[in-house]
N, C-alpha and C positions, 0 to 999 in steps of 0.2 A: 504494500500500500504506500503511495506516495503520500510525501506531507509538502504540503503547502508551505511556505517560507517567504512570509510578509518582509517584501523589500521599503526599506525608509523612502521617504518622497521626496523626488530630486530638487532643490531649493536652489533656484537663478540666483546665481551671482550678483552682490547687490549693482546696479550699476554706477559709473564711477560719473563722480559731478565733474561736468563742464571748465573747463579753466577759464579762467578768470580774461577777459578781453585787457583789463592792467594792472600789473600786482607793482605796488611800490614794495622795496624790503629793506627796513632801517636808513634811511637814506640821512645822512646827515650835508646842509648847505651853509658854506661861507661865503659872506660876499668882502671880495676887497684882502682876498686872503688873511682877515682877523676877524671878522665880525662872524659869529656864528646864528645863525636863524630857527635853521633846522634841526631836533634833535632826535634821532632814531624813529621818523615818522615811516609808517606802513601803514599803507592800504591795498583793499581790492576793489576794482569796477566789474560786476559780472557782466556779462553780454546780455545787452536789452535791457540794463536795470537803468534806473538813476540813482544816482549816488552823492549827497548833501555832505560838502566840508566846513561844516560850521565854526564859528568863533568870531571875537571880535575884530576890530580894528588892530591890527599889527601882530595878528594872532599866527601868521606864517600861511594863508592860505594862498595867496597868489603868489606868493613863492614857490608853494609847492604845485600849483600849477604850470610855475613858468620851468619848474625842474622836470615835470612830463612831459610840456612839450620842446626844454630847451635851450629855450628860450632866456636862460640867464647871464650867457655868455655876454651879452647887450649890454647888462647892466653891472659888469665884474663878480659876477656870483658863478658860485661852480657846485656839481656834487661833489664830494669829496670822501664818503662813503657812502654803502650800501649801493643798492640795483635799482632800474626799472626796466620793465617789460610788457612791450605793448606786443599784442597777438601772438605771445609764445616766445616772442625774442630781446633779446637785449636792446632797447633803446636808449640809452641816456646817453649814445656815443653819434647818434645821430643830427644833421641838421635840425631845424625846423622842415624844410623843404621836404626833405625825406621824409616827416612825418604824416606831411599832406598828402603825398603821394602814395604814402598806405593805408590813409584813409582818417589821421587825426586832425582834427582843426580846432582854433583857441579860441573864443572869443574874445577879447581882452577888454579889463574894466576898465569905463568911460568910453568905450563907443569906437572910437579912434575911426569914422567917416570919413573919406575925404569931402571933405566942404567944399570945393569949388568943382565938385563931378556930380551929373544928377544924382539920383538912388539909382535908377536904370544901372548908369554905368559904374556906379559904388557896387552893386549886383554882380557884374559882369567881371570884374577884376578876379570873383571869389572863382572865378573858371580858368585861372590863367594857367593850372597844373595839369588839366583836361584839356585833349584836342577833338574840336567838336564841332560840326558843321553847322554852318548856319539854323538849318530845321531844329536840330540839335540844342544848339543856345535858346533857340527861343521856347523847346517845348521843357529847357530847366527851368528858362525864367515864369514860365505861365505855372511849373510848379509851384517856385515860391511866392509867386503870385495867390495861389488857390490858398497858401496858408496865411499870407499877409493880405488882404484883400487893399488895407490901405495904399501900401506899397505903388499897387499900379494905379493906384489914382493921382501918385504924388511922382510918379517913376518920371518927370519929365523935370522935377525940383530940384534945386542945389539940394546936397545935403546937409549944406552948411544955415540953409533959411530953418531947417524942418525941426519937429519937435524932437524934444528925448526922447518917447516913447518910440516915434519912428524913427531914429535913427539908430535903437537898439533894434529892433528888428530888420533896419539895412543891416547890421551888421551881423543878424544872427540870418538873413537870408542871404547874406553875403559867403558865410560858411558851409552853407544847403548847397550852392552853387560847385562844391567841391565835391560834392557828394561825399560827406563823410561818414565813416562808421562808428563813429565818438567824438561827440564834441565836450572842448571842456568850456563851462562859462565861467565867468570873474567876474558875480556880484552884477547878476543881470537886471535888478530893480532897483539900482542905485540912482537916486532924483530923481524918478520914477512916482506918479500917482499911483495909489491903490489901485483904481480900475483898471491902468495902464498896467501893471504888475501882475495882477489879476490875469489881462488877457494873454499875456507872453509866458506866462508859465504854463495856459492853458496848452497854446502853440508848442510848446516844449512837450509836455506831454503827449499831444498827438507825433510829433517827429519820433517819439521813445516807442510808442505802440502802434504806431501804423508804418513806421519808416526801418523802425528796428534800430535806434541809435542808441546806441549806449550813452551816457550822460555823465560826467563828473564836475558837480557842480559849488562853484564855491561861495557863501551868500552868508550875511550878518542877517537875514532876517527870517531869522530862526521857524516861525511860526509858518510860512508860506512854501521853506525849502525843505520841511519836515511833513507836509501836507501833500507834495508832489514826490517827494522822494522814496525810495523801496528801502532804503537804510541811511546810516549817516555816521560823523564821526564826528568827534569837538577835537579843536584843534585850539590850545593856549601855550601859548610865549613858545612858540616850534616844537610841543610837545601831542603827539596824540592822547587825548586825556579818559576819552569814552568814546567808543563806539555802541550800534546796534541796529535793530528795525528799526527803520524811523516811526514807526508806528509807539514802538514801545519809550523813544528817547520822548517823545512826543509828551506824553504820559506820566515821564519820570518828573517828580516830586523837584528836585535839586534842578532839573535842566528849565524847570517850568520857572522857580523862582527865580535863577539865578540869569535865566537868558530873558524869561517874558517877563519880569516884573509880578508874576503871579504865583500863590500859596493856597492853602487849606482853608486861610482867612481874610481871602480875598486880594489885590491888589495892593502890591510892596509900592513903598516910596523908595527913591533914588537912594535914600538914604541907608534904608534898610537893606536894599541890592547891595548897595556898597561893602555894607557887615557881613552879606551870605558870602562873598568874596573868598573874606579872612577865612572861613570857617567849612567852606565845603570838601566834600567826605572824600573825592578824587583828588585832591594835593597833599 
């Protein structure tokens, strides 16, 4: 008589997570060969996410943006340890050029439009890494058209007459025109109304989920960039200090006080913020 011999049930391999579209790892930045900025900052951007680099004023985040895309050479800053790596490989040894050309592009804080070129042609420079034929050009600009609808009402304006909300959007449609796979921004509601903030984050988020861009963004206003973003990280005196879901940073007690002015018991005065300073749990 034969016996039966219950085999175990064959259990899939868990599947292995996605790597990261940019891992920064410890990266420390001097500028001017003495000044140090950056102290052992790491981060990840997953692919398709948006990713919130929070902190204040002089908190080291557009430094560390300008160390992903490079961009520091300009200003005598350098990495001087740790790595970064966009799409699997070592960048931080790259031009900027070379990074457009794989698909990275910067926004940079305040706008930097050229003022005496329409928006049209402010537009069109963001194609200069792309060779593309007439058809071509115009059915990218009708794209970033469809997102800015302002744009081509104004696309014939200096962009030097136009507002700040438009000429953040030349400049974030100016980066669409590269056809990027990640863009970084720096501080894209700066002078910026509410409404006007409002609607370019909205923009941002469709370019994240309909376009597939990965996003690493860097913004003082806590509340807006934690609302749009899939995680985030605080960033003080060049140190990474908390990370998490932005959902949950969102939430947290100490990031609520000490970044929104808000507690358990309502609405902190300046004053108050100034003491949670001295006294919170991450220094």
């Amino acid at each position: 008589m034969s016996v039966a011999v219950a085999q175990a049930p064959v259990r899939a391999a868990p599947a292995a997570s996605a790597p990261p579209i940019l891992a920064v790892r410890n990266i420390e930045v001097i500028y001017d060969h003495v000044i140090l900025v950056l102290r052992g900052v790491s981060l990840e951007v997953p692919r398709g996410k948006i990713v919130a680099l929070l902190g204040g004023n002089g908190a080291g985040k557009s430094t560390t943006l300008k160390s992903v895309s490079t961009l520091l050479a300009s200003e005598r800053g350098a990495v001087t340890k740790g790595s970064i790596e966009y799409e699997g490989k070592r960048s931080d040894t790259l031009t900027p050029g070379d990074l457009v050309g794989m698909g990275m592009v910067q926004v940079m804080e305040g706008r930097h439009c050229f003022g005496h070129l329409t928006v049209e042609e402010n537009l069109l420079t963001g194609a200069y890494t792309r060779t593309l034929s007439a058809a071509e050009t115009r059915d990218a600009l009708e794209r970033v058209y469809a997102y800015f609808p302002r744009l081509k009402v104004r696309r014939t304006s200096l962009s030097g007459y136009t507002s700040g909300g438009e000429q953040q959007m030349t400049a974030i449609g100016r980066a669409m025109m590269a056809k990027p796979k990640m863009l970084l921004l720096d501080e894209p509601s700066m002078g910026l109304a509410p409404q006007i903030v409002a609607e370019i984050f909205e923009i941002v988020k469709d370019l994240n989920q309909k376009e597939g861009v990965s996003i690493l963004l860097a913004e003082q206003n806590t509340n807006v960039a934690l609302k749009y973003a899939d995680h985030g990280y605080i960033l003080e005196s060049g140190r990474i200090m908390m990370d998490g879901a932005a959902k949950a940073l969102a939430e947290n007690p100490e990031v609520k006080e000490f970044y929104l002015g808000l507690s358990g018991d309502g609405r902190k005065s300046f004053r108050d913020v100034k003491a949670f300073r001295r006294r919170r749990s991450w220094m």
